[in-house]
N, C-alpha and C positions, 0 to 999 in steps of 0.2 A: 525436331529439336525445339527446345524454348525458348520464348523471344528474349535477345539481351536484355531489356528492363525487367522482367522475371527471373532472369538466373542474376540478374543486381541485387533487386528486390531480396532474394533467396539469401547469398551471402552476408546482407546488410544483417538481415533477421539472425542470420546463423552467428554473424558475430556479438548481435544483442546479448543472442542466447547463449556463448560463452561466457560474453564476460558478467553477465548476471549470475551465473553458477560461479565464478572466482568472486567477483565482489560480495556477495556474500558471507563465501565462507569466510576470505581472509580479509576484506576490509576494500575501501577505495584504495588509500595513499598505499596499502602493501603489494595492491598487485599492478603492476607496469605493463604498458603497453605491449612490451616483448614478448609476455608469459601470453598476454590474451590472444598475441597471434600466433603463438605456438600452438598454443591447445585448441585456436580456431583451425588451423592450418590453413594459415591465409597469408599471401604476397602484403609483407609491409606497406608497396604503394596501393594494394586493395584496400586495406585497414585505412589507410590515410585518403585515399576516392572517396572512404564511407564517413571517417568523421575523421578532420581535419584537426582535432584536438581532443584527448580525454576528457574532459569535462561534457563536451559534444556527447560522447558514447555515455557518460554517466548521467545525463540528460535521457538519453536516448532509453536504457536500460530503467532507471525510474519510471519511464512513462509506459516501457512494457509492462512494468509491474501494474503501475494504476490501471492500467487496461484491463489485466487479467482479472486481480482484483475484482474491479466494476462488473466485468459480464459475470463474474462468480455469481458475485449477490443480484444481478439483476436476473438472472437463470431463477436462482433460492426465490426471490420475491413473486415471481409469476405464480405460486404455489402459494401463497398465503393469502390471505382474502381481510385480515384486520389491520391496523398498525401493532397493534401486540403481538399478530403472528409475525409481521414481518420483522420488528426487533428482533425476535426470539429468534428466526433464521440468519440473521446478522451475528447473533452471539452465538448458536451453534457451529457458524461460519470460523469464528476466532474459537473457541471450543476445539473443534478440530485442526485446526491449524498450528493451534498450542500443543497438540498431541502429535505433530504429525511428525517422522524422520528427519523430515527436509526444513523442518524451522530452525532458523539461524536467528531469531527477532526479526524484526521492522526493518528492511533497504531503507526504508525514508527515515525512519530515527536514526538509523549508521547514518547516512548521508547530511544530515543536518548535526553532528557531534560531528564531522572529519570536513564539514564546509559552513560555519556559523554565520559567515558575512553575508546578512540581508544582499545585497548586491551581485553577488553571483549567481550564476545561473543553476547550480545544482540548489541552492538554497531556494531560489524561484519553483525548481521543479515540486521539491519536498512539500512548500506553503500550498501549492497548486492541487497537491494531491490533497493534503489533510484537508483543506478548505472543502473538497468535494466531499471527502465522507463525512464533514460534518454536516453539508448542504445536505448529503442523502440522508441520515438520520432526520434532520429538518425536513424533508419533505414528505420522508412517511410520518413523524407524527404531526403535522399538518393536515394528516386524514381525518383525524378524531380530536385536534385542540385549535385555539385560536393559534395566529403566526408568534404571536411574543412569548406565548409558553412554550409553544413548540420549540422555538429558538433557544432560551434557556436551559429546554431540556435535553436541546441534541446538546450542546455543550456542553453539560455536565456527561451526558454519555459517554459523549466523545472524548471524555479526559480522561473517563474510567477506564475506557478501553482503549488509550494511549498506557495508563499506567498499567494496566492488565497486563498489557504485549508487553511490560517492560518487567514485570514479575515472571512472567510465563518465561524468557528468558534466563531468569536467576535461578529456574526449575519449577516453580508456583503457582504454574496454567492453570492446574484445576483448582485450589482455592482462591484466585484471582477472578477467574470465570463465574467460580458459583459466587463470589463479592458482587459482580456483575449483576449477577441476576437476582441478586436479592434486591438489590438497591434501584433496579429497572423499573419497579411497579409503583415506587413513590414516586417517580422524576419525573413519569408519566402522568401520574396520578397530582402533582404538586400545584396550588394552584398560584397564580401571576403573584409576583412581589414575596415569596416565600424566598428571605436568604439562603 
């Protein structure tokens, strides 16, 4: 049999992973704590053992996503050997994800539209992540630029491909993606003090 911290462990995870599949589809504010332990099939005071408040579990669920996310493209990166290659595996990354079934947009763009106050913890989550893919754009073209262009340029990347993921939503993926990629070799290319 499995040690009780393990079959904890297991449930916690199990309930992330429902209610990441509801919040998605239908939004934070629409799905209630009751729906997520229905379709967990989980004892109320288990859900409540694990997070002690919704916000808690939408915390929780954001940082499942950034985790996936991250080991995605950290998997993608091992296989590319430039910084050009590795953008290019980063937007083939959103590429397919704009193509895929299961794309509902952005968790963290929902979650920062249904939680705007700087001050809350889901809003924390949301900054926490985007700050990181921008920091990861920043440190692969820090391979082949100085730090202040590099920085300029993951910025500008990273807005692209905030507003990408918000086209590819409206239907637009693949003329949003190929915007991406046309626009990737000058940003790269651009040199320091170019508005």
């Amino acid at each position: 049999m499995a040690p009780p911290a393990r079959i904890a462990a297991e449930k916690r995870q199990h309930i992330v992973e429902t209610a990441y599949a509801l919040f998605k589809r239908a939004g934070y504010h629409a799905t209630g704590i009751d729906r997520i332990i229905a379709e967990a099939k989980v004892a109320k005071m288990t859900m409540y053992r694990h997070f002690p408040s919704k916000d808690g579990l939408i915390v929780a669920v954001l940082r499942h996503r950034a985790d996936r996310f991250d080991a995605q493209l950290d998997r993608l990166a091992e296989h590319a050997a430039t910084p050009e290659a590795k953008i290019a595996t980063v937007l083939d990354w959103y590429a397919r994800w704009f193509r895929s079934a299961d794309f509902h947009g952005c968790l963290h763009q929902h979650a920062l539209a249904e939680f705007g106050d700087p001050g809350h913890p889901v809003f924390g989550a949301v900054a926490e992540h985007k700050a990181g893919v921008r920091r990861r754009l920043c440190r692969i073209l820090e391979e082949g630029m100085p730090c202040d262009r590099a920085e300029g340029a993951a910025t500008a990347l990273f807005m692209l491909l905030e507003g990408a993921t918000l086209l590819a939503l409206m239907g637009q993926g693949d003329d949003a993606i190929r915007t991406v990629r046309q626009a990737a070799p000058a940003l790269i290319a651009m040199p320091a003090g170019v508005p």
